[in-house]
FIVEX-118674 format. One record per residue (C-alpha): residue number from 1; residue in three letters; chain; z, x, y. Coordinates in Angstrom, 2 decimals. Example, Ala and Ser with C-alpha at 12.3 -4.5 7.8 and 13.67 -1.06 7.14 Angstrom:
{site 1; ALA; A; {7.80; 12.30; -4.50}}
{site 2; SER; A; {7.14; 13.67; -1.06}}
This chain:
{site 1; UNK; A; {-1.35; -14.67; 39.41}}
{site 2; UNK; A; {0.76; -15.86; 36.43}}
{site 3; UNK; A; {4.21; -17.40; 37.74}}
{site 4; UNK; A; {7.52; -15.74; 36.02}}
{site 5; UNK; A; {7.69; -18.06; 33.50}}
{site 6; UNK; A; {3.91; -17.20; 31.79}}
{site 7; UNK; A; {5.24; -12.89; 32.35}}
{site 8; UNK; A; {7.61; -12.80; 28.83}}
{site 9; UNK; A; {4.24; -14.32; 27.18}}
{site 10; UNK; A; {1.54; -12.35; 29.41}}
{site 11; UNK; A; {3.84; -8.87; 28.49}}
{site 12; UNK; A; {4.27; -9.44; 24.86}}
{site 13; UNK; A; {0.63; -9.93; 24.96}}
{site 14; UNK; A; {-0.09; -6.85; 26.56}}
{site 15; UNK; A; {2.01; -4.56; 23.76}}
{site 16; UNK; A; {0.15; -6.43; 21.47}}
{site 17; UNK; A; {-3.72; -4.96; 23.21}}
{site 18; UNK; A; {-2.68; -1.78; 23.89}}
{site 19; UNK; A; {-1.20; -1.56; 19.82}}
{site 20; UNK; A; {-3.48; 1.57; 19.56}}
{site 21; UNK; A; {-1.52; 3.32; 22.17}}
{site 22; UNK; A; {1.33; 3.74; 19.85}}
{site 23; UNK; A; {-1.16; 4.02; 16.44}}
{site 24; UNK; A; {-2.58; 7.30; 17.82}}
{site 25; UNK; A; {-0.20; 8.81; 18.92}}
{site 26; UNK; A; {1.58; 7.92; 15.74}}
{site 27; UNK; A; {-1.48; 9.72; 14.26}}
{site 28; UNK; A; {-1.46; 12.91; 16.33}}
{site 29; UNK; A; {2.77; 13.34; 15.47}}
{site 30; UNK; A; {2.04; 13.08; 12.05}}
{site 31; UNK; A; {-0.88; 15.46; 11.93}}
{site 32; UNK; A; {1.03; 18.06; 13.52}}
{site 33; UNK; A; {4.41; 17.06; 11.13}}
{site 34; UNK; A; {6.88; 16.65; 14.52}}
{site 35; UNK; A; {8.93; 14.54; 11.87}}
{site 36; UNK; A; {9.08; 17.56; 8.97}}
{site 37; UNK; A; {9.74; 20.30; 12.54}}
{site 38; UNK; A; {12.69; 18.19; 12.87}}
{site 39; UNK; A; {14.27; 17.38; 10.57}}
{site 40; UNK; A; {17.40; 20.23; 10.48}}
{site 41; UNK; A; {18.05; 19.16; 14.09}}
{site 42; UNK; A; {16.68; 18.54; 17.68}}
{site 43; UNK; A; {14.46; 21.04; 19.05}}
{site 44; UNK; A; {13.09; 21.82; 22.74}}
{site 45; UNK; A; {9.65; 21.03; 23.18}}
{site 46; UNK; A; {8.24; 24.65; 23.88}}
{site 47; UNK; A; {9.17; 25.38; 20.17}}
{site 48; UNK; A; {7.54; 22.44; 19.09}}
{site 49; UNK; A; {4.63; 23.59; 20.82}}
{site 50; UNK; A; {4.47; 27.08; 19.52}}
{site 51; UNK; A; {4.83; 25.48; 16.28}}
{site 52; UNK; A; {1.90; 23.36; 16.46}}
{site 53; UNK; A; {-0.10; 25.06; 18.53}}
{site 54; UNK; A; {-0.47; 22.62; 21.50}}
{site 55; UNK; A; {0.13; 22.37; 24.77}}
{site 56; UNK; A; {3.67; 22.31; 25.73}}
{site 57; UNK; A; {3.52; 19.93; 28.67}}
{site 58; UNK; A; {0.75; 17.51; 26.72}}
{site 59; UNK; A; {3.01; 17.47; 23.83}}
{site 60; UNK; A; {5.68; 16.19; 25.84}}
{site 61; UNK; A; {3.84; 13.53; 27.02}}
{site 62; UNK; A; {2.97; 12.64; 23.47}}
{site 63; UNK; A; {6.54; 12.38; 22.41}}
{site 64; UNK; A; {7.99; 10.81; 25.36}}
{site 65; UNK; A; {5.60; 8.18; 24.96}}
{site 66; UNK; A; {6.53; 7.80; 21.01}}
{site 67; UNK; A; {10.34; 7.89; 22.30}}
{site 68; UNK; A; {10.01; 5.14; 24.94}}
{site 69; UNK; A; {8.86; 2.69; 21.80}}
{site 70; UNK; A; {12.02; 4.31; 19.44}}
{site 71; UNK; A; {10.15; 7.10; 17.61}}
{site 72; UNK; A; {11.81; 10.32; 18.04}}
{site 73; UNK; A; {14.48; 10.38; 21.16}}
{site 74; UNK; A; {14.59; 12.76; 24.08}}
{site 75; UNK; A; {18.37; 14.40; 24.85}}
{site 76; UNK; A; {19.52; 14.89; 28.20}}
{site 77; UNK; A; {19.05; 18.63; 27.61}}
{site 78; UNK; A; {15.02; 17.90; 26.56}}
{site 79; UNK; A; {15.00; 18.48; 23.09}}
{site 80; UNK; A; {13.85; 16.25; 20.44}}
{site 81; UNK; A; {15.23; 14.57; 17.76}}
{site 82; UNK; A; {14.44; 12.35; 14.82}}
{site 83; UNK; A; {15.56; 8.77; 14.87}}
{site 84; UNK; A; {15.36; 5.95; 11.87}}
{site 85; UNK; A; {11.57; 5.35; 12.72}}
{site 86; UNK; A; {10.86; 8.76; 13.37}}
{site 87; UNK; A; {12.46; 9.65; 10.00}}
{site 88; UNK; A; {9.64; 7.62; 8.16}}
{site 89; UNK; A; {7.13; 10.10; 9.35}}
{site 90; UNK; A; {8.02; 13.01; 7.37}}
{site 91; UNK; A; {6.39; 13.76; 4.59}}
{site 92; UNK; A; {8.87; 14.44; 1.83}}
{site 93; UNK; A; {10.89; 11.04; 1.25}}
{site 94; UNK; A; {11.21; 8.00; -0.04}}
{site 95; UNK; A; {8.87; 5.71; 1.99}}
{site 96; UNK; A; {7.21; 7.89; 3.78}}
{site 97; UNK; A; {4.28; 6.53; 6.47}}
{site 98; UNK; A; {3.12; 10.23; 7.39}}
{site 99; UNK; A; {-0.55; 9.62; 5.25}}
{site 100; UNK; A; {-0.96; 6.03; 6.34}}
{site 101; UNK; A; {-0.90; 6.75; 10.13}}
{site 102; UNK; A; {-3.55; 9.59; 8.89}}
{site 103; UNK; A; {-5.31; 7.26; 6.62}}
{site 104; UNK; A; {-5.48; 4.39; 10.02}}
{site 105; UNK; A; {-7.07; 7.01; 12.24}}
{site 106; UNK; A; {-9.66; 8.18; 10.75}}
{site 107; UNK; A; {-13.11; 7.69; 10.99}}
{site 108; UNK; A; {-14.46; 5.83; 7.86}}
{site 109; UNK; A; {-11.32; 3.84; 8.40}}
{site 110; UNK; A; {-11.58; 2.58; 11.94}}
{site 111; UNK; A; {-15.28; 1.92; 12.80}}
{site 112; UNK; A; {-15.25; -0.93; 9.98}}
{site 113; UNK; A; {-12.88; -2.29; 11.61}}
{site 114; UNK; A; {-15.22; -2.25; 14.96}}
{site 115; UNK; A; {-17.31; -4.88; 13.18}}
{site 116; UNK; A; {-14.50; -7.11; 12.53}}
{site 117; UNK; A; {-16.61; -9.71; 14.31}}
{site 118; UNK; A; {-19.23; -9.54; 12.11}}
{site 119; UNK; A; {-17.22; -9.63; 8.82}}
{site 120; UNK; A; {-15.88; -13.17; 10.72}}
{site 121; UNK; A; {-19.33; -14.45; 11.28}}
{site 122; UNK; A; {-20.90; -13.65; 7.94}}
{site 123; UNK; A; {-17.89; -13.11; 5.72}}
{site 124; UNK; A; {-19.48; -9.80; 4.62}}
{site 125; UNK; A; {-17.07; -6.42; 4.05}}
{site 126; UNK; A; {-17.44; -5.07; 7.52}}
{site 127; UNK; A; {-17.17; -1.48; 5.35}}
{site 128; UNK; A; {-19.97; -1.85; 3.86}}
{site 129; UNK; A; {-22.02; -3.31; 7.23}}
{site 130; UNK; A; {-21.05; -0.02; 8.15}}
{site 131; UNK; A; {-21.81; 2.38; 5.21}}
{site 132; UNK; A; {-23.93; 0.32; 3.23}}
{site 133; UNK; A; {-21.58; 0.50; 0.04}}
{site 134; UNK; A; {-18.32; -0.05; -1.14}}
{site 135; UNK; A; {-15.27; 1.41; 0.40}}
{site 136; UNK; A; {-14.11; 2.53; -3.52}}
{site 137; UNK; A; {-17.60; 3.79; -3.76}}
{site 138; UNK; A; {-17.41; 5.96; -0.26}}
{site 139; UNK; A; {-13.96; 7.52; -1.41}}
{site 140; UNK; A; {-14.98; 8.53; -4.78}}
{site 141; UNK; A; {-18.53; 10.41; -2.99}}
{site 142; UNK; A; {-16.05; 11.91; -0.25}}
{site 143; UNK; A; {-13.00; 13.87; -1.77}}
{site 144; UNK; A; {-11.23; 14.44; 1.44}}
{site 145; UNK; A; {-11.18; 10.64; 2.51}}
{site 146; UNK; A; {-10.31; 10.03; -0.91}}
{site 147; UNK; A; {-6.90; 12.25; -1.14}}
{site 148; UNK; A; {-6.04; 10.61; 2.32}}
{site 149; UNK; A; {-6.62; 7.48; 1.05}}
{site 150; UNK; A; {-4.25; 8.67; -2.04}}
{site 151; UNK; A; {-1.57; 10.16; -0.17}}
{site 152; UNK; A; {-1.22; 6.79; 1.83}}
{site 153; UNK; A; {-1.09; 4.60; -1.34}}
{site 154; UNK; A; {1.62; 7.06; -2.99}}
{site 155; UNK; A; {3.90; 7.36; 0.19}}
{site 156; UNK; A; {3.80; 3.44; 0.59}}
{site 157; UNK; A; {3.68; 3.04; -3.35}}
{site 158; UNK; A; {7.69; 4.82; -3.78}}
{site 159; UNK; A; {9.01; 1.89; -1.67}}
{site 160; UNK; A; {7.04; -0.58; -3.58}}
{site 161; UNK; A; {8.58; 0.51; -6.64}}
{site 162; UNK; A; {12.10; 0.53; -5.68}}
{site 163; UNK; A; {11.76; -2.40; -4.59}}
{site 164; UNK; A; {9.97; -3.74; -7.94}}
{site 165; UNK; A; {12.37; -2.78; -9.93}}
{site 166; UNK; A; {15.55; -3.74; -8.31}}
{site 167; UNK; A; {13.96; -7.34; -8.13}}
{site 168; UNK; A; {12.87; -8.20; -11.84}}
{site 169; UNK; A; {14.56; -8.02; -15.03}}
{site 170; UNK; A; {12.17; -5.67; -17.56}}
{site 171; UNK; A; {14.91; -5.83; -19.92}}
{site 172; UNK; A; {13.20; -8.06; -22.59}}
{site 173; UNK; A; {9.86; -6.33; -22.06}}
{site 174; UNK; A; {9.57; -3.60; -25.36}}
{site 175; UNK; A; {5.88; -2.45; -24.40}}
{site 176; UNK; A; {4.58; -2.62; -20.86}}
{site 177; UNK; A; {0.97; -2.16; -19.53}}
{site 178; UNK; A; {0.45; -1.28; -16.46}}
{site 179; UNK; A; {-3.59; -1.79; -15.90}}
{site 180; UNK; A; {-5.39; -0.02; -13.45}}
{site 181; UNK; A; {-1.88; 2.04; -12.54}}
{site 182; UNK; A; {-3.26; 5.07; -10.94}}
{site 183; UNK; A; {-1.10; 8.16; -11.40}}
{site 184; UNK; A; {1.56; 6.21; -13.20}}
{site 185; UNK; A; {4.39; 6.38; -10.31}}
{site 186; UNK; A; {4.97; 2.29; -10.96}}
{site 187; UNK; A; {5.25; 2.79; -14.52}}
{site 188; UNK; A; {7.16; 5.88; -14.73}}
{site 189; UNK; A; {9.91; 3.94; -12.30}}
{site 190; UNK; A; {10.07; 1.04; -15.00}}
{site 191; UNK; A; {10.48; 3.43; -17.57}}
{site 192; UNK; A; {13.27; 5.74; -16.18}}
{site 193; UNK; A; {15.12; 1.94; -15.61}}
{site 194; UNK; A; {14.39; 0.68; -19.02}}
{site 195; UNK; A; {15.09; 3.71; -21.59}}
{site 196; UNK; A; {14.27; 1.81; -24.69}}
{site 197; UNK; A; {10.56; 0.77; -23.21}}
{site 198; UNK; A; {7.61; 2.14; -24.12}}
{site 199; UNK; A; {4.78; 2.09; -21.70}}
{site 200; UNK; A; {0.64; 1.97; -21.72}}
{site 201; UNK; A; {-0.69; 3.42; -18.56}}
{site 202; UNK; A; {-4.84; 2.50; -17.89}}
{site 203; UNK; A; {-7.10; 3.23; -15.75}}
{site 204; UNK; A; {-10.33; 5.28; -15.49}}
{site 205; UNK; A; {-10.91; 8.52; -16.97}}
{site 206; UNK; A; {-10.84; 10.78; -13.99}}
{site 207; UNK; A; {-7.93; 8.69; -12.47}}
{site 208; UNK; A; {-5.48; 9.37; -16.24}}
{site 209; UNK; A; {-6.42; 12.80; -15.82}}
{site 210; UNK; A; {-4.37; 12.81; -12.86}}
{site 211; UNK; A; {-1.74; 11.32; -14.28}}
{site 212; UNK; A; {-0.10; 13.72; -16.93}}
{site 213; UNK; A; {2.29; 15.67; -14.23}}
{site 214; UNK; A; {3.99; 12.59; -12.28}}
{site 215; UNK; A; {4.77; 11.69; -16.09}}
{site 216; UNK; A; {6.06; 14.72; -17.01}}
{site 217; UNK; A; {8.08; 15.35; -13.84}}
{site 218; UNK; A; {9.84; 12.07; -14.52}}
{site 219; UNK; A; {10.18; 12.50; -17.70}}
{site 220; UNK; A; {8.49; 9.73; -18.97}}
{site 221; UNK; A; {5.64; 11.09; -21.02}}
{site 222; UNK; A; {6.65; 11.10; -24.16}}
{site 223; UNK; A; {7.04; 7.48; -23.72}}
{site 224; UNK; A; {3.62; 6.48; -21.93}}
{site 225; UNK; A; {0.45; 6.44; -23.72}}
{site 226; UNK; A; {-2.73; 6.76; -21.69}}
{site 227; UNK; A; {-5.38; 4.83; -22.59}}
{site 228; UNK; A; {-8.87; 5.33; -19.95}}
{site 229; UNK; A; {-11.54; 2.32; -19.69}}
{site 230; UNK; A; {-12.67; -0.28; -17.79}}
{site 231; UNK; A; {-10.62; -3.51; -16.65}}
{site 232; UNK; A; {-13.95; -5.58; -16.15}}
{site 233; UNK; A; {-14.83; -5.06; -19.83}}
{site 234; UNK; A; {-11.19; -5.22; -21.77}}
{site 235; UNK; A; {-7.59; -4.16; -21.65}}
{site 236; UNK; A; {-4.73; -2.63; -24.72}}
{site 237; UNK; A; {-3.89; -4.99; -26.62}}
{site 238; UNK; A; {-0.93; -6.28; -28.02}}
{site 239; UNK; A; {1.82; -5.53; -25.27}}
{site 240; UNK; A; {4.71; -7.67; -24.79}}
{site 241; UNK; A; {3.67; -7.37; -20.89}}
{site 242; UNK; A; {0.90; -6.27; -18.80}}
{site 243; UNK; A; {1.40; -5.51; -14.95}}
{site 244; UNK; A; {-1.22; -5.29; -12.28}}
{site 245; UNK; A; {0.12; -3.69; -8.61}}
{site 246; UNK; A; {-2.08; -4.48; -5.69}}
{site 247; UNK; A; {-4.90; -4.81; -7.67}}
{site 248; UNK; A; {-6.18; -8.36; -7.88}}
{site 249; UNK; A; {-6.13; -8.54; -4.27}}
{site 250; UNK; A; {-8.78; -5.95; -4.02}}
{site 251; UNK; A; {-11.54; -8.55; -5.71}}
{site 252; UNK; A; {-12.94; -11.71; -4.58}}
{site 253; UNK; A; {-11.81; -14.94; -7.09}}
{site 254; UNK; A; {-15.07; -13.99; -9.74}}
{site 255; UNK; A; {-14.36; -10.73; -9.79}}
{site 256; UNK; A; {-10.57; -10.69; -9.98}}
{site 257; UNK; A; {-10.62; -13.49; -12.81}}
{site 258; UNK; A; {-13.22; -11.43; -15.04}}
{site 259; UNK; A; {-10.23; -9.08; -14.94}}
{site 260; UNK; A; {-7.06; -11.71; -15.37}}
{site 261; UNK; A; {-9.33; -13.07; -18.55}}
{site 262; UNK; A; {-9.40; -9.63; -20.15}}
{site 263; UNK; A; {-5.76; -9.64; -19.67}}
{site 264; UNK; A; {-5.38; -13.06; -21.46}}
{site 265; UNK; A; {-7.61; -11.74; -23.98}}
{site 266; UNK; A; {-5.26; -9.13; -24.66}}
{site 267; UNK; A; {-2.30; -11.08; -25.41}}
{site 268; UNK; A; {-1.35; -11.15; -28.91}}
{site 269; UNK; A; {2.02; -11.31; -29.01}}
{site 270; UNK; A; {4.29; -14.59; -28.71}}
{site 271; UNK; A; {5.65; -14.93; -25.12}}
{site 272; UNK; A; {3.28; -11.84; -23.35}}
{site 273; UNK; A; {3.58; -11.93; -19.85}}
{site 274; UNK; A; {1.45; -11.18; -17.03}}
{site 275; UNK; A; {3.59; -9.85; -13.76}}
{site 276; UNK; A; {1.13; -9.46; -10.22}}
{site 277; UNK; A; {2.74; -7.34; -7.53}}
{site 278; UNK; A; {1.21; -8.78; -4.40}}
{site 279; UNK; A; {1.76; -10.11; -1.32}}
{site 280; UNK; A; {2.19; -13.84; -1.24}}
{site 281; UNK; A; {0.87; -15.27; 1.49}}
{site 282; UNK; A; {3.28; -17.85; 3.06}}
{site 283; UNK; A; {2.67; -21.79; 4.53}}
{site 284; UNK; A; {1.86; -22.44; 7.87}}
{site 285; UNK; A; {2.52; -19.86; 10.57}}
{site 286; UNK; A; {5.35; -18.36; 8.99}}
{site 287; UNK; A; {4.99; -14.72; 10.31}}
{site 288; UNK; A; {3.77; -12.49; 7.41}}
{site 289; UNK; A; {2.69; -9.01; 6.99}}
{site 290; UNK; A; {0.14; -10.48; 4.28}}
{site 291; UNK; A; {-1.61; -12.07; 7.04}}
{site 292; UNK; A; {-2.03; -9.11; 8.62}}
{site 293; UNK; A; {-2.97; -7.22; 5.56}}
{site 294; UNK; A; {-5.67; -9.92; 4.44}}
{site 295; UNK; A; {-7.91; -9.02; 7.51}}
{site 296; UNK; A; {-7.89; -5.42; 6.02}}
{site 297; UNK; A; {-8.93; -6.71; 2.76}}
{site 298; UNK; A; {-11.55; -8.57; 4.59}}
{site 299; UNK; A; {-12.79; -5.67; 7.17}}
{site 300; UNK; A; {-12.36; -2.67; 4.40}}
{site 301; UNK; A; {-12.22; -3.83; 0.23}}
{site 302; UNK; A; {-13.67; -7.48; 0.41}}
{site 303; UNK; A; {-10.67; -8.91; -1.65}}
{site 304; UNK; A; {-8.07; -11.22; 0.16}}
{site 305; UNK; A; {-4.41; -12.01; -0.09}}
{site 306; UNK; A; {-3.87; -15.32; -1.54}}
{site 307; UNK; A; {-1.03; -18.30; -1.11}}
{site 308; UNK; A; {1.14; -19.21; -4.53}}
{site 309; UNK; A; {-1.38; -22.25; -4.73}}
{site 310; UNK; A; {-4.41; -20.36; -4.99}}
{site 311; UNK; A; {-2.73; -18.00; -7.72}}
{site 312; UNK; A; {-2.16; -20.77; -9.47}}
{site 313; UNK; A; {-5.64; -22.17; -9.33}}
{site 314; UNK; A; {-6.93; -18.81; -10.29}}
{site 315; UNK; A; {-4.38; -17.94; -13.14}}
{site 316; UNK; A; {-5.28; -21.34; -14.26}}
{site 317; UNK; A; {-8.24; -20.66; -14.16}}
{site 318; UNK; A; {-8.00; -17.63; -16.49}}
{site 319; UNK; A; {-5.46; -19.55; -19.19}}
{site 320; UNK; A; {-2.37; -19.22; -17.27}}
{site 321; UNK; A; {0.53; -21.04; -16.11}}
{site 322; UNK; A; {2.38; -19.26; -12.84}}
{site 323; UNK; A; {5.64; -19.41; -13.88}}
{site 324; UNK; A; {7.74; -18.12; -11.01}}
{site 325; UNK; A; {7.66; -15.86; -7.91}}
{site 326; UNK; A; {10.24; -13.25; -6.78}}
{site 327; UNK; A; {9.93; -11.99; -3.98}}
{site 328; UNK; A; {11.27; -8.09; -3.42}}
{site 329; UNK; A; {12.71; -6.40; -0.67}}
{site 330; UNK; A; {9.26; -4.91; 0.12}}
{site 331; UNK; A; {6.59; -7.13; 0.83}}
{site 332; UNK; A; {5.08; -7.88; -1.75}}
{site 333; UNK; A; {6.26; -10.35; -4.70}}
{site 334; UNK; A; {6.01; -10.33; -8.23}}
{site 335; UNK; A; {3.50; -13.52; -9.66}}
{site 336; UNK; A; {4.89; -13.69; -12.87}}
{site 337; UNK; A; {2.44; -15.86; -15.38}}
{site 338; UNK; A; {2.48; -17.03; -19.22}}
{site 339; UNK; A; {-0.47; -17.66; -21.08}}
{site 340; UNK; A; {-0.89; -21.61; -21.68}}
């Protein structure tokens, strides 16, 4: 039997096992949009039952559960009510983690992580132990995984980009690229904070055709050419700037600096820039999320989070000098770079 002082250690350890016991559940609440039910006030659980469709008494269970760990909170007369965690899981604001607790539960998700032993044996993509290709490759066959996977990114994506742009002065920057940029949500918040910018938004053909409404809502498109290719082969040229979110973690170091050369090769004008929003691993045993997020790049994409020593290798590497990190309130960081 472990002796008092081992029980804060043995306890902390036991939260930490039983993780998916709040993940699920996390999953089920924001299937069934508890969060969105209430957000105009507390409600009693049979409503929230006859809303959803579940079973009243099971329900409760679920949400007293999610309430003993601080998401939602049960009154003294029963009903329900949101809290500042619970708030996260609806599906209309800023920051929203609705999609990503549906993204974590689901199938092609989870059982690569099942072979996480495997991907540490071999150092193989524990996705594609499982399905036999890669992840990018399964969401693009499978439509449905593929707008879950979406919705995640973009819920997690509006923080990011608050964040961004609070952190780093664009104002110098006249024409910014933003490669590989998805549905332009990153650029379109640069460009509502920098009125006198004009922006380049790439990607690949069926991901710009997506793009065109999130411009226009923001009222950026006038001011954001699209331009559709292929980052492995080249980039627009001739920007004073060229941004990459989340990207260059997705590739191992061959891959990724095939695409930071293209960059480089890009840059014609005096004093370009290259900014990299990603997470910056930290020394030692500093706590990170990066850490954490670096095993899903290992079990799922087969890219990895890297320290500010092996960016600097690597944008060595592809003819540039790291010039300075800032980190954001999010967490990732912004690797700014010049080209040498």
């Amino acid at each position: 039997m472990p002796n008092s002082n081992e029980m804060p250690a043995l306890m902390a350890m036991m939260q930490m096992l039983s993780s998916r016991w709040v993940s699920q559940p996390l999953y089920v609440a924001a299937q069934l949009s508890i969060a969105d039910l209430l957000k105009d006030g507390p409600k009693p659980i049979d409503e929230l039952a006859n809303a959803t469709g579940t079973h009243a008494r099971s329900l409760y269970r679920l949400l007293r559960a999610l309430a003993s760990v601080g998401i939602f909170a049960e009154g003294e007369d029963g009903r329900f009510e949101l809290t500042p965690l619970a708030n996260c899981l609806q599906t209309n604001v800023d920051g929203s983690v609705a999609a990503m607790a549906i993204m974590f539960a689901q199938e092609w998700h989870s059982r690569p992580w099942e072979h996480l032993l495997e991907s540490v044996k071999t150092g193989k993509t524990a996705f594609e132990l499982v399905y036999g290709k890669k992840a990018f490759e399964y969401l693009a066959e499978n439509p449905e995984a593929g707008k879950i996977f979406d919705n995640a990114m973009t819920g997690i994506t509006a923080t990011h980009n608050i964040a961004i742009v609070a952190a780093y002065d664009f104002s110098s920057i006249s024409k910014l690229a933003d490669i590989a940029g998805g549905h332009g949500s990153l650029i379109a918040a640069i460009l509502n904070a920098n009125p006198k910018m004009e922006g380049i938004l790439f990607d690949q053909p069926h991901v710009i055709a997506g793009a065109v409404p999130l411009l226009e809502s923001q009222g950026v498109a006038d001011r954001c050419k699209l331009i559709a290719g292929n980052f492995f082969e080249s980039v627009p040229a001739g920007c004073d700037a060229y941004i990459m979110k989340s990207i260059i973690h997705d590739w191992d170091d061959e891959q990724a600096l095939a695409i930071l050369k293209n960059c480089r090769k890009a840059m014609t004008r005096k004093n370009s820039k290259l900014l990299l929003v990603e997470v910056v691993i930290p020394a030692a045993n500093e706590a990170s999320m990066g850490k954490l997020i670096d095993l899903e790049m290992l079990v799922m994409a087969g890219g990895r989070e890297r320290t500010e020593a092996e960016y600097r290798t690597l944008l060595g590497a592809a003819g540039f000098e790291l010039t300075k990190i800032i980190p954001t309130e999010s967490p990732v960081s912004l690797v700014e770079a010049m080209p040498i």
